[in-house]
TORVO-444196 format. One record per residue (C-alpha): residue in one letter; y, z, x. Coordinates in steps of 0.5 Angstrom, whole numbers, plus 500, padded with zeros to 3 digits. Layout:
N
AYZX...
//
This chain:
428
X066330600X063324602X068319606X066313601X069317596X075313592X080318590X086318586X093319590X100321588X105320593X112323591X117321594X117313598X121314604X119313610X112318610X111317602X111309604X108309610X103314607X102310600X101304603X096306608X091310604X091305599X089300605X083306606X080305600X083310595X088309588X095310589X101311586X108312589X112316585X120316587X126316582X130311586X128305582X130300588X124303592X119303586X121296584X120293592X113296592X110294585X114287588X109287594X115288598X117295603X123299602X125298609X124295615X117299619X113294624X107292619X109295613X111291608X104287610X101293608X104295601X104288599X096287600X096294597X098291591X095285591X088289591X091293585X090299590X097300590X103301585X109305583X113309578X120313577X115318572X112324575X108325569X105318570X104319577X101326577X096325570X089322574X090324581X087328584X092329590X098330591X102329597X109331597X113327602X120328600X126330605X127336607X134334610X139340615X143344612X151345615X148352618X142349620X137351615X133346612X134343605X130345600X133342594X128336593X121340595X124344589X125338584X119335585X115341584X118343578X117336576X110337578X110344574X113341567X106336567X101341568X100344560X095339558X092339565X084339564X083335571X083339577X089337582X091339589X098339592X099338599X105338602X107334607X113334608X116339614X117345611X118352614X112357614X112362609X114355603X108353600X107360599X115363598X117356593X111351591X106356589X111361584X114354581X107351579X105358576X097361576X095355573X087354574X087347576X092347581X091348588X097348594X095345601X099344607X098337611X104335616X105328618X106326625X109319624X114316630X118311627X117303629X110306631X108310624X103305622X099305628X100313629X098313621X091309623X090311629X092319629X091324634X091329629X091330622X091338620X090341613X091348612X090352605X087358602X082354598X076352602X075347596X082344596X083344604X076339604X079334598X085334602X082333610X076328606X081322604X083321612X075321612X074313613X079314619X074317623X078323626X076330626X081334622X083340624X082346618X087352618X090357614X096355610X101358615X099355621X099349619X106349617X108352624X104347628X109341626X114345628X110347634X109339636X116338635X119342639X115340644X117334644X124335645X124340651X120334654X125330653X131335654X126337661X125330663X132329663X135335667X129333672X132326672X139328672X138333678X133328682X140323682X144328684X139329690X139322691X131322688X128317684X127322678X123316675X118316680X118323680X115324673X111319673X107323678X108328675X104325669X098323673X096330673X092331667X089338669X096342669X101338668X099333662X094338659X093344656X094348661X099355661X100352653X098359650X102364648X101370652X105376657X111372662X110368667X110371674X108371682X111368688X112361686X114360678X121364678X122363687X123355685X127357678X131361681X132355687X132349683X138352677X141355684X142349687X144345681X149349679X153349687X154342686X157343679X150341675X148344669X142344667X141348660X133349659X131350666X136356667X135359660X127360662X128366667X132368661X127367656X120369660X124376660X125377653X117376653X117381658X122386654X117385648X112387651X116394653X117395647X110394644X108400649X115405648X114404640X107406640X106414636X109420640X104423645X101415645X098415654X098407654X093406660X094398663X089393664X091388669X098389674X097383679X101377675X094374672X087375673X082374679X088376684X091382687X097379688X103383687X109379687X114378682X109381677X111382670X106388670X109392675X116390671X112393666X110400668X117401672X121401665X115405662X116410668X123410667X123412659X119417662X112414659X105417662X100411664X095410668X094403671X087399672X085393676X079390678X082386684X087391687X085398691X092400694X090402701X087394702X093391700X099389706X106386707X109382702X104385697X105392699X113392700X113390693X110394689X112400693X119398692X119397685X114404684X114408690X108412686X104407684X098411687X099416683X098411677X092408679X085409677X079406682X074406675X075403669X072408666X077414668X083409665X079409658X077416659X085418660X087413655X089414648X092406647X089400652X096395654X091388656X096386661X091380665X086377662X080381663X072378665X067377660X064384662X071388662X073384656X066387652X067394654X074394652X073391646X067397645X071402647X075403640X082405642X087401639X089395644X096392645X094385647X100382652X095376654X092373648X084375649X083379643X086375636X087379632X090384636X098386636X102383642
//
């Protein structure tokens, strides 16, 4: 759908997303209307004026006006008649147990709903406030019923207030999820003169993904304040520590190690987590998210073990991978060999490949470990990747495999237990 085209917006709901939202697509060309049963907010944009304060909005809405792009109305009916989006912004507010609040969402679509009996003008709804994945599906799609010109989206915000403008403008993501090919690409189309290539996912993922990007948020907060709190008590500038650390933007500030897969491992990752919340918690400092990760990466671990125990009576799992990642034969702290050693002990046969291990080329440290944890490992072990699958009725992809091992095993036909994210599609 071409950028240039003008489209015809409902926003239900003018708080702070709906309102933002409202002003800025009409700024972008389109028509839109504000829909809100608050009479004060209809009343203030229809005025020229913004219903509350937003660095740049009230200049915005009152522009939208004047052009005749912008308007506003108490009637849902009116709102939703000639659009051809839209876009749901009403709260999702907590409940006293924590869950979202659904009262509004379930409002307005039935409101929604009630309009669509004489709809001969296909509509897409998107929603656009924070929902839990599964809600589009669970709640909006049963309440507006199989009616063949409607069609759900979901499209997330990303505003920070007393930035929202500027993030609205200038967006470092816009994200589009839907069954509906068609419906994902009318809703990604009217973001199309803000020049940022949209991301286009299924309708789940894009639900989850604003819940992805907010709690990364927080625990880089809660992690930057636990850094700071234990630099001030070594009497470290934790200032100047993570600005540091912020210049790194190929392992730090990256995408790097942000990809679901098996648990952390090695001689470094748990050694200094242990060091760290050990120290902390000797001059009397509690540092809650640093000290539940080694918690939380051997939860991921447990799973794993359960994944293989689970696996039909008679099942031989054969392991790819027992070094802590790939393209090393260090063995230390690894979560494989943790891995095998639970299996053995619920009395599981396996046997075990890597590419980069020969037992008999391994010393020291390396050696004492997993002798140790497995003092048959070499019973365990094949020298050819071949023998493990000739063994093997299930395959545990516990390393990221090469280019040439992932395609045989991809080949291989047994069913695959993927730990470390190389197979999508595959459970885990």
């Amino acid at each position: 759908m071409s950028a240039n085209i003008e489209q015809n917006v409902a926003i239900l709901g003018l708080g702070y997303v709906g309102c933002v939202s409202a002003a800025c697509f009409a700024h972008i060309g389109h028509r839109v209307t504000g829909i809100d049963k608050d009479e004060f907010k209809v009343r203030s944009v229809l005025e020229g004026r913004a219903p509350f304060y937003e660095p740049g909005l009230e200049e915005m809405v009152k522009s939208g006006v004047a052009a005749g792009r912008l308007g506003a109305t108490t009637s849902v009916e009116e709102g939703v008649h000639d659009a051809d989006v839209a876009l749901i912004c009403v709260g999702t507010p907590s409940e006293k147990n924590g869950n979202l609040g659904l009262g509004q969402l379930r409002k307005v679509v039935e409101e929604i709903a009630a309009t669509l009996s004489s709809r001969t003008k296909p509509l897409v709804v998107a929603v656009r406030s924070t929902v839990f994945p599964g809600t589009c599906e669970e709640v909006v799609m049963p309440a507006l019923g199989d009616h063949p010109m409607v069609r759900v989206v979901s499209n997330p915000e990303f505003l920070r207030e007393g930035a929202a403008m500027k993030d609205f403008m200038e967006p470092s993501l816009v994200v589009v999820g839907g069954h509906d090919a068609q419906a994902v690409a009318r809703v990604a189309s009217i973001y199309a003169p803000l020049n940022v290539p949209p991301c286009l996912v299924s309708l789940r993922t894009a639900e989850m993904i604003k819940y992805a990007c907010n709690a990364f948020h927080a625990v880089k907060v809660a992690f930057a304040n636990e850094i700071g709190a234990l630099a001030a008590r070594l009497g470290v500038d934790g200032h100047e520590v993570m600005e540091t650390l912020c210049k790194d933007d190929k392992l730090n500030t990256s995408a790097a190690y942000l990809k679901p897969g098996f648990a952390f491992g090695g001689s470094c990752l748990p050694k200094d987590l242990r060091a760290l919340t050990y120290r902390a918690l000797r001059m009397d400092l509690k540092l809650p998210l640093l000290e539940s990760t080694l918690p939380s990466n051997e939860w991921q671990l447990q799973r794993a073990v359960h994944a293989v125990l689970d696996l039909p009576p008679g099942a031989r799992p054969g392991i790819f991978g027992l070094a802590f990642k790939e393209n090393t034969d260090d063995l230390r702290e690894s979560p494989v060999v943790n891995l095998v050693e639970q299996l053995i002990g619920k009395g599981r046969e396996l046997r075990i490949y890597d590419p980069h291990i020969q037992l008999d080329a391994i010393y020291g440290a390396n050696k004492s470990f997993v002798l140790s944890a497995i003092p048959h490992i070499g019973r365990l072990m094949d020298r050819a990747l071949e023998d493990m699958l000739a063994w093997s009725t299930h395959i545990v992809v516990a390393q990221k495999p090469s280019r040439e091992i992932h395609a045989v095993l991809a080949a291989q036909g047994k069913p695959i237990i993927d730990l470390v994210g190389a197979f999508p599609g595959q459970p885990a």
